[in-house]
C-alpha positions as CSV (number, residue, x, y, z in Angstrom):
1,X,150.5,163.5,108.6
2,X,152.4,166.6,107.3
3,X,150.3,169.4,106.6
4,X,150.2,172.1,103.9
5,X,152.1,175.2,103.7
6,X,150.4,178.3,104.2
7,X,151.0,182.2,104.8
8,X,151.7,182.0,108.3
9,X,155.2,180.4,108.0
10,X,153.7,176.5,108.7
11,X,156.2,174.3,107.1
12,X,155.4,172.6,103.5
13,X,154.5,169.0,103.3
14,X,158.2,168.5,101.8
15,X,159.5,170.6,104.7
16,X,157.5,168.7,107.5
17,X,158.5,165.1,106.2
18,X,162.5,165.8,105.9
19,X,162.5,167.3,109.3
20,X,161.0,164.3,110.7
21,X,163.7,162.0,109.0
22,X,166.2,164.6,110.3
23,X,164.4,164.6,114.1
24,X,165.0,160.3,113.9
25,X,168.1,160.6,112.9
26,X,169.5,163.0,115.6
27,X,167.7,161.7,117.8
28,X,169.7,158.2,117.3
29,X,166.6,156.5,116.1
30,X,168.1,155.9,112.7
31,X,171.8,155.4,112.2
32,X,174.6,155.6,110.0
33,X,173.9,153.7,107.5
34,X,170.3,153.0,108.1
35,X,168.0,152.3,105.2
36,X,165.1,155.0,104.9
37,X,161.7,153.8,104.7
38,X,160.9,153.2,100.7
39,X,158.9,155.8,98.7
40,X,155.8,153.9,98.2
41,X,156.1,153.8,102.7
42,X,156.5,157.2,103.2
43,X,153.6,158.2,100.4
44,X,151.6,155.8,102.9
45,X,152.9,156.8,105.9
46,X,152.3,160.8,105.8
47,X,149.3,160.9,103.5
48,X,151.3,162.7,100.6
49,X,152.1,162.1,96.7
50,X,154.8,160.2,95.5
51,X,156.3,163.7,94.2
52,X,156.3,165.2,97.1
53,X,158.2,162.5,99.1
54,X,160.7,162.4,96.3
55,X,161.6,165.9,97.0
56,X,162.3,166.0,100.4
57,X,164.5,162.9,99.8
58,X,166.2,164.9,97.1
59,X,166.5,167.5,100.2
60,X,168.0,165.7,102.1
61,X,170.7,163.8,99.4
62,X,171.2,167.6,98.3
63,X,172.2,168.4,101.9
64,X,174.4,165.6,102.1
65,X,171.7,164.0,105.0
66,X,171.1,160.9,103.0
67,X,172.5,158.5,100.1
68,X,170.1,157.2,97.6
69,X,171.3,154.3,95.8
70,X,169.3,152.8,92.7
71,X,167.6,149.9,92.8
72,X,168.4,149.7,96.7
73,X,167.0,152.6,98.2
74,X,168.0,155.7,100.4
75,X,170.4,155.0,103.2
76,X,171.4,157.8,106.1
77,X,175.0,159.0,105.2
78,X,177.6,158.5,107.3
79,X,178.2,161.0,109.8
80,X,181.7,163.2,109.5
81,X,182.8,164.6,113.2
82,X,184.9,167.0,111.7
83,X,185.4,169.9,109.0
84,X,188.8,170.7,107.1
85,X,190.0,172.3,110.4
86,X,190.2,170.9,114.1
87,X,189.8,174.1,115.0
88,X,186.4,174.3,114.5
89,X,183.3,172.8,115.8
90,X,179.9,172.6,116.1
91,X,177.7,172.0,119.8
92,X,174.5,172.1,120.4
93,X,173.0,173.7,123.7
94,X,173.6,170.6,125.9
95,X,177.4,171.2,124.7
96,X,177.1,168.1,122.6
97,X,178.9,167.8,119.5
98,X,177.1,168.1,116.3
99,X,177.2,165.6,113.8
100,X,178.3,166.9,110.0
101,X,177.3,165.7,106.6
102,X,179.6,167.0,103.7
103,X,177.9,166.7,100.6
104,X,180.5,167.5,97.6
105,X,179.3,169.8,95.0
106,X,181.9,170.7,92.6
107,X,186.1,170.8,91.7
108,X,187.1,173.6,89.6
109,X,190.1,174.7,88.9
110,X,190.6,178.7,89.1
111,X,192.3,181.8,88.6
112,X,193.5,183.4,92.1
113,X,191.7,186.2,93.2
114,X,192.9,188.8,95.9
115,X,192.8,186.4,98.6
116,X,194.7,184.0,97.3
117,X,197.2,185.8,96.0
118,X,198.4,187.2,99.3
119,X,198.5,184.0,100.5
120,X,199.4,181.2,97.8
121,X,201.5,184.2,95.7
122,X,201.0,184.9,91.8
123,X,202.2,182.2,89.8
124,X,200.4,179.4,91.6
125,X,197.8,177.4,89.7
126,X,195.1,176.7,92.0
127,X,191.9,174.2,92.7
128,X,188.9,175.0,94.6
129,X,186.4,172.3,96.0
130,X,183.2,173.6,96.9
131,X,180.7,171.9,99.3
132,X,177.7,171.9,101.6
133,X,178.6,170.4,105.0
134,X,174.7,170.2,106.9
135,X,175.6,171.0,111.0
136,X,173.3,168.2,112.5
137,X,170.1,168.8,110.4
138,X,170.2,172.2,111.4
139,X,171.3,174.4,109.2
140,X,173.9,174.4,106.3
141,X,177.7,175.8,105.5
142,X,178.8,176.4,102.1
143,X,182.8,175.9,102.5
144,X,185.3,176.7,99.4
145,X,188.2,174.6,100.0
146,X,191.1,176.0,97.6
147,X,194.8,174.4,97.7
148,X,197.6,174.4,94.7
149,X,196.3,172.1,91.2
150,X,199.6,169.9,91.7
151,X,198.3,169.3,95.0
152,X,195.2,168.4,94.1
153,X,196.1,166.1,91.3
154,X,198.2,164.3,93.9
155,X,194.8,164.1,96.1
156,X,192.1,163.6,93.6
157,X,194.8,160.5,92.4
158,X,195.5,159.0,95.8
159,X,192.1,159.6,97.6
160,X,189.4,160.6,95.2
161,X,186.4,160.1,98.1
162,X,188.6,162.5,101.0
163,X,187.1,165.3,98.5
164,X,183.5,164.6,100.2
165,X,185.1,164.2,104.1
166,X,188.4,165.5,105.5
167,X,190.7,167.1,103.0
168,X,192.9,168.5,105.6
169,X,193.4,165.3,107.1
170,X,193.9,163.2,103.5
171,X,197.0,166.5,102.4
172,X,198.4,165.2,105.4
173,X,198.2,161.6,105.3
174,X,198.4,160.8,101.5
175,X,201.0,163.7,100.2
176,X,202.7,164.2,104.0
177,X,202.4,168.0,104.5
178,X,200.8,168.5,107.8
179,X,199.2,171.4,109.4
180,X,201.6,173.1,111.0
181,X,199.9,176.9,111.6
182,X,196.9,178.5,111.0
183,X,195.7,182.1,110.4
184,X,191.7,182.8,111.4
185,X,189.8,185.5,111.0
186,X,185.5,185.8,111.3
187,X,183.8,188.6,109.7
188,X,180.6,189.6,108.4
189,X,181.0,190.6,104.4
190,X,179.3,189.9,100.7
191,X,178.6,186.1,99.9
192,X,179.5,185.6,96.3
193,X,176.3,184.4,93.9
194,X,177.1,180.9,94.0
195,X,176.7,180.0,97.6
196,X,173.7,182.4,98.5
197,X,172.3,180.4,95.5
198,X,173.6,177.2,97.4
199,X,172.5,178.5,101.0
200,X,169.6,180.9,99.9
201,X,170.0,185.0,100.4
202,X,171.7,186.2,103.4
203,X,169.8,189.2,105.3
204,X,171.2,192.5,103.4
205,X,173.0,190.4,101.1
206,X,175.5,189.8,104.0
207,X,176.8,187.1,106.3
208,X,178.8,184.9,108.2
209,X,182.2,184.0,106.7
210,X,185.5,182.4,108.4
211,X,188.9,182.6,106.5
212,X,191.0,179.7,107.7
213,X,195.1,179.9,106.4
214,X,196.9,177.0,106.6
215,X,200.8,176.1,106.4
216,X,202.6,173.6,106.6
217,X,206.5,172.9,107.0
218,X,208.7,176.1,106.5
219,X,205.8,178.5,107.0
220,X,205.0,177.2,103.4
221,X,200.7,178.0,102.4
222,X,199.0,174.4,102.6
223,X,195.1,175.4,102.0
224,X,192.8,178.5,102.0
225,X,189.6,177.8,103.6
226,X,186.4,179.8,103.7
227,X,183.1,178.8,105.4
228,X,180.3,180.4,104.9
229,X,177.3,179.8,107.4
230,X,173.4,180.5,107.8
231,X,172.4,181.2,111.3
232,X,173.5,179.0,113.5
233,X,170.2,177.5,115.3
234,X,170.2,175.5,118.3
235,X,174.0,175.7,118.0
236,X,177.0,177.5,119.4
237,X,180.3,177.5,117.1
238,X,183.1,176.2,119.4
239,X,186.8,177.7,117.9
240,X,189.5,175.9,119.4
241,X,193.2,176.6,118.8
């Protein structure tokens, strides 16, 4: 049964019942795909209100864990094996590959800041597709995903649902303008307001953040891509080149 919070750091009752979902589903117990007991089982099953079982399901769908479908129920998502890079993965201590779950937040199209203006030049219009991607039930990264506007109308048109999985891998399918380099750099530096309000406050108001440049054919900028990542528990970040 999951127990109340307290001063001592115990988990909430919310807390204790996603984790539990989260332990099955690493653990291979439920799959892909797999419908989630119903609300009125869980209630029964850990001893809790209806409220509070509706919240860590909202959890979970928030962090992209879950799917919850009216009238049907809540389903585990489907796993995605890799980010917007190949370059970058996720292992856990047994050097197992982590499974991802990219929940898709928001499009917006936006003026170029600094960063983008060494890289994509002035006169480019730009979009920028922010999203959670949950590393295995473990902890969260908040990545900002920003290519050219024509590019992305060519995208959104062609393959609306590779905004919540692989963009990389859709610019290079569906508009033919592969990955040809990349440019990677890891620092420590000042999270902008909307992703420590998306990840929660970072220690000193600092933290991890990977800038990934891509181009494509002719040395030509393809994407700019920033990850930003809470500590990384139970798992090592594997770079590969």
């Amino acid at each position: 049964m999951a127990k109340d919070d307290d001063r001592n750091g115990r988990r909430t009752k919310t807390e204790a019942i996603a984790d539990e979902i989260i332990d099955s589903i690493v653990s291979g117990k439920l799959q892909p795909g797999d419908r989630i007991d119903s609300e009125r089982g869980l209630t029964a099953k850990y001893g809790v209100s209806v409220g509070t079982v509706q919240k860590a399901l909202t959890d979970l769908e928030h962090r992209g864990i879950v799917v919850r479908e009216h009238g049907r129920g809540t389903f585990v998502a489907q796993e995605n094996k890799t980010i917007d890079s190949r370059f970058v993965r996720f292992h856990d201590r047994d050097g197992q590959m982590l499974p991802l779950y990219i929940h898709l937040l928001s499009v917006r199209r936006i003026a170029a800041d600094d960063h983008h203006v060494r890289f994509f030049g002035r006169r480019r219009k730009l979009a920028r597709i922010d999203r959670i991607i949950n590393v295995g039930g473990r902890f969260d990264v908040f990545s900002e995903f920003v290519l050219a506007s024509e590019a992305y109308d060519r995208l959104a048109k062609d393959a609306p649902e590779s905004l919540s999985r692989n963009v990389r891998q859709a610019i290079a399918d569906r508009l033919m303008l592969p990955t040809v380099r990349v440019e990677q750099e890891i620092d420590f530096q000042s999270w902008p307001e909307r992703v420590t309000s998306a990840l929660g406050p970072s220690k000193g108001g600092t933290g991890f953040v990977m800038d990934v440049r891509a181009f494509t054919l002719n040395d030509r900028p393809l994407f700019y891509l920033r990850m930003f990542a809470q500590p990384f528990v139970g798992a090592s970040l594997v770079i590969e080149r």
